[in-house]
Backbone bond lengths (Angstrom), bond angles and torsions (degrees), N, CA, C in turn:
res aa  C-N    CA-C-N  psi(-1)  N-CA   C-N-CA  omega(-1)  CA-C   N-CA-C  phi
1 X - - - 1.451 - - 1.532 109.80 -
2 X 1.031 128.13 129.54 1.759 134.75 -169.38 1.724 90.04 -114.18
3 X 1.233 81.58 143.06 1.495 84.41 -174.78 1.833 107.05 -128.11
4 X 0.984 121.75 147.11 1.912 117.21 163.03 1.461 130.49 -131.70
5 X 1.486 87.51 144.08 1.873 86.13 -178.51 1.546 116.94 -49.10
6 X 1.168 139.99 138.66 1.111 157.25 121.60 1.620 125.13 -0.92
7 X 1.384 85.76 -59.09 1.730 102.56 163.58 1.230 158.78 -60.64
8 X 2.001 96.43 -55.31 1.015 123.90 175.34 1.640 119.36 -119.80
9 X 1.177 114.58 -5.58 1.454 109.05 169.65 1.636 98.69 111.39
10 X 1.646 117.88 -32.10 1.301 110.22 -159.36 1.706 126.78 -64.59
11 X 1.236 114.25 154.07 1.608 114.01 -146.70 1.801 86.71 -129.17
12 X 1.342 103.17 114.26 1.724 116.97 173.45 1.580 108.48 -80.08
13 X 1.243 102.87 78.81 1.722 118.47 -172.21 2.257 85.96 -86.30
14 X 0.867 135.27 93.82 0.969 156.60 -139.82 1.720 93.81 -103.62
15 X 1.537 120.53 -43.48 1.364 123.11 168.17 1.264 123.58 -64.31
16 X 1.657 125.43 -6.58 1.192 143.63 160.74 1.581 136.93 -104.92
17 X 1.592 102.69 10.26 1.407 120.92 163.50 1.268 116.98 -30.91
18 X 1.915 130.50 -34.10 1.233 140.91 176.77 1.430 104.61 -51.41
19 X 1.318 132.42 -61.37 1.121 140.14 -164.14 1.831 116.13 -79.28
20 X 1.201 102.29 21.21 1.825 113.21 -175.59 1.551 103.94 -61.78
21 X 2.037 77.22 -58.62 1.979 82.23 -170.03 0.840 132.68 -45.78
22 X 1.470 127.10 -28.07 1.530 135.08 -154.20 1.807 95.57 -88.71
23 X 1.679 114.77 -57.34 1.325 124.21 171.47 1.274 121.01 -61.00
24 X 1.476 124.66 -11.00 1.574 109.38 173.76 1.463 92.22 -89.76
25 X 1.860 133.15 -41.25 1.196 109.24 175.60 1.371 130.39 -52.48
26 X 1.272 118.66 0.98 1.791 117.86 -152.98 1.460 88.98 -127.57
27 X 1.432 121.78 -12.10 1.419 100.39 -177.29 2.070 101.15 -109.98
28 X 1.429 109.74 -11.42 1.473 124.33 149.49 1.339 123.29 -42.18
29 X 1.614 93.61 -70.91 1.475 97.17 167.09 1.538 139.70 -32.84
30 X 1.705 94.90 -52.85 1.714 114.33 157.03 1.466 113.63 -42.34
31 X 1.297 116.44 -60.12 1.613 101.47 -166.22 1.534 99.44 -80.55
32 X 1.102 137.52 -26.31 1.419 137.73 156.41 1.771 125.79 -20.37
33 X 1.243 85.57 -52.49 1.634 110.18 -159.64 1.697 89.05 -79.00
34 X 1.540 108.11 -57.39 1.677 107.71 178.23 1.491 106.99 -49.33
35 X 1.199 117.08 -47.97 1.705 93.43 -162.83 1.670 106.54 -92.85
36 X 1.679 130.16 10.14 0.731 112.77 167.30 2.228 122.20 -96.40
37 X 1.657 87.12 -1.88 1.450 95.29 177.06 1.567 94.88 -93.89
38 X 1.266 140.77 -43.16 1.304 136.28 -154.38 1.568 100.78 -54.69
39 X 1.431 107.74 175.21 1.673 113.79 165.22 1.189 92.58 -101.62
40 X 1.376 107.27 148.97 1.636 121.18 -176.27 1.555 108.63 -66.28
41 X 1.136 143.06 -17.98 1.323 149.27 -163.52 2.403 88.07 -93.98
42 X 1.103 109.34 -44.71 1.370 114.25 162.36 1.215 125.68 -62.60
43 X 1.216 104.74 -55.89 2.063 113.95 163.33 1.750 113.45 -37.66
44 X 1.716 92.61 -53.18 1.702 86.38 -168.75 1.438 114.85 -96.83
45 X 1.096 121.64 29.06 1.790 134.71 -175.32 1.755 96.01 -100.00
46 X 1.430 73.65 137.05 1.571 92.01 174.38 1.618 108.08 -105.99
47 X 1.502 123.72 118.40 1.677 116.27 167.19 1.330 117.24 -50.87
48 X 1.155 130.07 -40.57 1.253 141.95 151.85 1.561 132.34 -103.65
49 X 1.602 115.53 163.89 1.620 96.29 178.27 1.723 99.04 -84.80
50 X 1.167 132.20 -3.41 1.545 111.16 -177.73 1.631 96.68 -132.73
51 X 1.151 114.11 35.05 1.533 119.59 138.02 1.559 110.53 -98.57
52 X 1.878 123.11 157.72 1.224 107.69 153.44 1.658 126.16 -93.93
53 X 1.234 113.39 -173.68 1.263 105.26 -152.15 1.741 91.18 -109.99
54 X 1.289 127.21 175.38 1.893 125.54 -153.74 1.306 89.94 -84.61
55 X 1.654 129.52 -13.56 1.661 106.86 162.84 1.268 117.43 -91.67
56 X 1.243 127.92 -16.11 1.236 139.27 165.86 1.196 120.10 -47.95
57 X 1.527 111.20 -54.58 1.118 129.52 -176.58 1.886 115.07 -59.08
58 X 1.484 102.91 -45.44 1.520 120.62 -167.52 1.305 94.75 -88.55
59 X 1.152 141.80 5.95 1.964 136.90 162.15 1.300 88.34 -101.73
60 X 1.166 143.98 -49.56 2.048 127.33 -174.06 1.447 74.33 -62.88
61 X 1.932 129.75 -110.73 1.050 111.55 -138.96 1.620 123.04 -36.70
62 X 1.132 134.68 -0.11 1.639 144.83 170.88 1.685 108.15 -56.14
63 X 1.348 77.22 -68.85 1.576 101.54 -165.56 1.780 104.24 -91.69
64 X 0.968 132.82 37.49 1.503 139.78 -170.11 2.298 78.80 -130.39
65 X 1.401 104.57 -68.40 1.452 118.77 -175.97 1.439 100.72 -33.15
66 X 1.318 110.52 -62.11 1.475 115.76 -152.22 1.786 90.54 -78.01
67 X 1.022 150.44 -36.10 1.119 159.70 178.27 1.302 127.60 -37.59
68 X 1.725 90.99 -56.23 1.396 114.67 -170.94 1.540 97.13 -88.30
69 X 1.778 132.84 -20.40 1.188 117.84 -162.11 1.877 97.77 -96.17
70 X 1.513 98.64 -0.86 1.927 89.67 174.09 1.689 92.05 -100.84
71 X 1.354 116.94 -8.68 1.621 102.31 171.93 1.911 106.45 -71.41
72 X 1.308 107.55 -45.56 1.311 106.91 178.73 1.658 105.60 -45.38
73 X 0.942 96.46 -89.04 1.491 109.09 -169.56 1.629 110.52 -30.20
74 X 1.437 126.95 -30.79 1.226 127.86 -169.39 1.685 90.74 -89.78
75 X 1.205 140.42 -32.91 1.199 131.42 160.60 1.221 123.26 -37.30
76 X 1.650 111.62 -68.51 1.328 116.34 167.58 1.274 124.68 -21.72
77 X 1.941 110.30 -60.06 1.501 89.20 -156.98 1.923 93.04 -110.10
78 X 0.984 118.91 37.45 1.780 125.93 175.74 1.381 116.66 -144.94
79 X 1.387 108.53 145.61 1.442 99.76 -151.93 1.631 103.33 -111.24
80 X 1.584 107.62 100.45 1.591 113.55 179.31 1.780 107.15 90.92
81 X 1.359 116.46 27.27 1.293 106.89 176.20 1.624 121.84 -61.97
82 X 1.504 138.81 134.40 1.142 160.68 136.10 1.506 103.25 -37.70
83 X 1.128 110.73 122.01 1.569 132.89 175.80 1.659 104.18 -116.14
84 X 1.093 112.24 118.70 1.810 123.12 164.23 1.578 117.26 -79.67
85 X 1.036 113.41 135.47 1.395 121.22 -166.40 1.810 106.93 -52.56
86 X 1.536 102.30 160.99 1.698 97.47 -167.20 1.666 132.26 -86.57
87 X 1.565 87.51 -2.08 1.745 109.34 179.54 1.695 94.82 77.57
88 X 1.265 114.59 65.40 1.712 110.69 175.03 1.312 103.83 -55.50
89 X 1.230 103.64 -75.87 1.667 123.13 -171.65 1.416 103.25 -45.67
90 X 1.509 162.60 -46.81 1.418 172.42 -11.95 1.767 81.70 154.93
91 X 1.565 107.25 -69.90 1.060 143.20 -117.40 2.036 95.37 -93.29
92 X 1.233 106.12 -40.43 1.536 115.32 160.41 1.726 109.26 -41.52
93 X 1.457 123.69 -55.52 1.064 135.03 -143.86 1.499 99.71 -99.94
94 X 1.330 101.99 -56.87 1.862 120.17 172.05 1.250 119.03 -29.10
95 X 1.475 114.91 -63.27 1.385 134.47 -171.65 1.579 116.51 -112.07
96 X 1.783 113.29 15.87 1.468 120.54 148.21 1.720 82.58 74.78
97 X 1.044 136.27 67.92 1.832 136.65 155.40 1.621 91.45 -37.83
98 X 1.255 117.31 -90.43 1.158 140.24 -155.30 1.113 124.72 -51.73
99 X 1.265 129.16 -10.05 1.704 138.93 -171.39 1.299 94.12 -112.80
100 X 1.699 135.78 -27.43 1.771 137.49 -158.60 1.706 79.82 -67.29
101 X 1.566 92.23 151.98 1.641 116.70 164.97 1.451 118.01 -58.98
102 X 0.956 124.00 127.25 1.839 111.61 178.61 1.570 103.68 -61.03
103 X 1.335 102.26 -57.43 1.965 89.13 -179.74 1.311 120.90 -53.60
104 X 1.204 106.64 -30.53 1.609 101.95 -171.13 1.764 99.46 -62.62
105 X 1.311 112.87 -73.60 1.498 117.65 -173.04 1.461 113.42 -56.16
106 X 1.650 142.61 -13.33 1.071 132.14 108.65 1.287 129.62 2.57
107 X 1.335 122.07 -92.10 1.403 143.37 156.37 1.465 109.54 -17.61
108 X 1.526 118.52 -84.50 1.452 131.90 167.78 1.473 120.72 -35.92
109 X 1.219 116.08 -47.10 1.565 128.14 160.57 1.797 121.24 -33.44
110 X 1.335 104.37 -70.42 1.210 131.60 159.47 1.923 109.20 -27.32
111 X 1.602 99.34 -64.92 1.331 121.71 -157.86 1.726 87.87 -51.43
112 X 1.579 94.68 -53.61 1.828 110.45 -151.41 1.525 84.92 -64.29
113 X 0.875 145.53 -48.70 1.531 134.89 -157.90 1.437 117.92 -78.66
114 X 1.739 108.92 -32.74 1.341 98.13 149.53 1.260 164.81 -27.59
115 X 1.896 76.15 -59.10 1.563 105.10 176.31 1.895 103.87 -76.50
116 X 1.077 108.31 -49.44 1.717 98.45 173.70 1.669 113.10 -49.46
117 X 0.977 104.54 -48.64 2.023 104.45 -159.58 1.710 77.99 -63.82
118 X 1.466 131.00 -61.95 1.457 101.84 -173.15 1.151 141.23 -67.81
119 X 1.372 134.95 -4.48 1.798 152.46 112.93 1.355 101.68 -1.69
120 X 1.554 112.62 -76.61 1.221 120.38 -163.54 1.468 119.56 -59.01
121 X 1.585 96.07 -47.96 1.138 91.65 164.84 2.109 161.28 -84.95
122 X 1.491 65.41 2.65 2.041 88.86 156.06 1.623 125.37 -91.49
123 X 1.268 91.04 2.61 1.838 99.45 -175.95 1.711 108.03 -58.37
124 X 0.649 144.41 151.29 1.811 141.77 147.85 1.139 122.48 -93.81
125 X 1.240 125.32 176.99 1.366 123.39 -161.34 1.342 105.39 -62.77
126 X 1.648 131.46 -43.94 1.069 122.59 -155.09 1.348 96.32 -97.63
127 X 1.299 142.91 19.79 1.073 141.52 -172.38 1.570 105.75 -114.44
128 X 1.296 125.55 -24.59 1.599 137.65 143.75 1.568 115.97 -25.32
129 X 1.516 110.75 -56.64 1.057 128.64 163.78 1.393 138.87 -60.05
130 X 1.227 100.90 -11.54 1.437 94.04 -173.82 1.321 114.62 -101.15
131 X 1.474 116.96 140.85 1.455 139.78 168.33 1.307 140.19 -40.61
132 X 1.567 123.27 115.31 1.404 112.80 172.30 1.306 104.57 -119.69
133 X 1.593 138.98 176.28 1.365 124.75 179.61 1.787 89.48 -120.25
134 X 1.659 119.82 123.80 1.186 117.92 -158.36 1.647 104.71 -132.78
135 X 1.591 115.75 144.39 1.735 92.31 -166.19 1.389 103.93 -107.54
136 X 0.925 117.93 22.30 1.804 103.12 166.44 1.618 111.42 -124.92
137 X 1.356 100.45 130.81 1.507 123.79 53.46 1.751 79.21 -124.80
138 X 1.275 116.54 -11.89 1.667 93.14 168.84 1.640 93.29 -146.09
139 X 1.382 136.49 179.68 1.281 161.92 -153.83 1.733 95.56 -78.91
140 X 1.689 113.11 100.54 1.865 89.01 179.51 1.613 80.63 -172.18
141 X 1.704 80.84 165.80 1.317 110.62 -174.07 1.716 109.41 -70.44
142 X 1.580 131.73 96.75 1.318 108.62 160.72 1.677 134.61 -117.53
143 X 1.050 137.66 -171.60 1.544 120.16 -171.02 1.581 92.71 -113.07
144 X 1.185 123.36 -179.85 1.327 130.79 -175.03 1.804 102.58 -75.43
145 X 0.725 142.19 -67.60 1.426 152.22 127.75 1.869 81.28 37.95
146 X 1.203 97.20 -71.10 1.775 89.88 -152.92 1.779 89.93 -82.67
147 X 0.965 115.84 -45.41 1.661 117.23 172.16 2.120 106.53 -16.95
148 X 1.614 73.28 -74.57 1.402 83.21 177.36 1.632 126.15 -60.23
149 X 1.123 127.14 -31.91 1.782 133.40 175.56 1.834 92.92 -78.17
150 X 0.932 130.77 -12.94 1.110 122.83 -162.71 1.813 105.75 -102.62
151 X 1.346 112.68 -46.55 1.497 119.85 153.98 1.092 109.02 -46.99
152 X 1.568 127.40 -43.00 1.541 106.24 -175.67 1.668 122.94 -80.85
153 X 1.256 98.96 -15.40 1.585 101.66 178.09 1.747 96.33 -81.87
154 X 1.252 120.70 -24.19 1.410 105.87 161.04 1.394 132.00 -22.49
155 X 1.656 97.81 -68.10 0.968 123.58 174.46 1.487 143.31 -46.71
156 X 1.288 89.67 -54.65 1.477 121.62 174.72 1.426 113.73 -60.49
157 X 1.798 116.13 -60.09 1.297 114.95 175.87 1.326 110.95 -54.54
158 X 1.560 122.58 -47.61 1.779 118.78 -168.92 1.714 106.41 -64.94
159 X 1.274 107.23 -37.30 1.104 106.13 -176.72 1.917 110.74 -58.29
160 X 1.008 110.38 -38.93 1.658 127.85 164.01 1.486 100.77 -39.56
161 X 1.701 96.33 -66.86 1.879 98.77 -166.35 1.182 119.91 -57.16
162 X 1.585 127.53 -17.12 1.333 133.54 179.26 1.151 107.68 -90.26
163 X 0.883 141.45 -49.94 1.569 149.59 144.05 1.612 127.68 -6.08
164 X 1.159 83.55 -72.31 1.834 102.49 151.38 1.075 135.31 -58.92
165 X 1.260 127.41 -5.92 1.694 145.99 -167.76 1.450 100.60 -114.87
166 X 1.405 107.23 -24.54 1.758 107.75 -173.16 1.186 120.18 -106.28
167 X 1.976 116.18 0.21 1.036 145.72 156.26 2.110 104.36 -29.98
């Protein structure tokens, strides 16, 4: 069953999970590049108060990267682990979104996507396959395969939302 965002158009082609790494680095890069040209007074503006703002946005996709690449790895070596959601919303406020340097999380951005696309890319075949039990967008059984297509639509959509904000 292929499924698509609502939002953004994106299509969980799930037989192409191989090719995540390369597109979450390239669509990283994108929000990278935005918040390292913006003026920081632009970076940390919100278009709305319950939208986030393009640095806001580029610390979740940060910390979404780094997230998902200790979910990988905890896949690897455990068999069917349950992952609890990451406290997005928590996580704006928690860890100060709005005060971080745009270059720096730039920088970090970059770092985090690195380190995922090379996760991804040591997996083996049967390791594509293998199972975590994950709760969004609801409580279910998925294989890394979708883990991985699913980080990249991360990407892709936020990278959209910042995009759209600078409209």
């Amino acid at each position: 069953m292929v499924s698509t965002c609502g939002g953004c158009g994106f299509v969980y082609l799930l037989d192409q999970a191989a090719g995540a790494g390369p597109a979450i680095t390239e669509g990283s890069t994108g929000i990278a590049t935005l918040l390292e040209t913006l003026p920081t007074d632009a970076a940390r503006r919100r278009a709305h108060p319950d939208v986030w703002s393009p640095l806001e946005y580029g610390c979740h996709v940060r910390d979404v990267l780094l997230v998902q690449r200790e979910r990988v790895l905890t896949a690897r070596r455990t068999p069917t682990p349950a992952f609890e959601p990451m406290g997005r919303d928590e996580r704006v406020e928690h860890d100060g979104y709005a005060d971080q340097a745009p270059p720096a999380v730039a920088r970090q951005l970059i770092d985090a996507a690195q380190l995922f696309a090379n996760v991804l890319s040591r997996l083996s075949t049967s390791d594509w396959d293998r199972i975590v039990v994950y709760s969004y967008p609801r409580r279910a059984e998925r294989s890394l395969r979708w883990v991985a297509v699913h980080t990249e639509h991360e990407v892709r959509h936020h990278l959209a939302d910042v995009e759209r904000q600078l409209r």
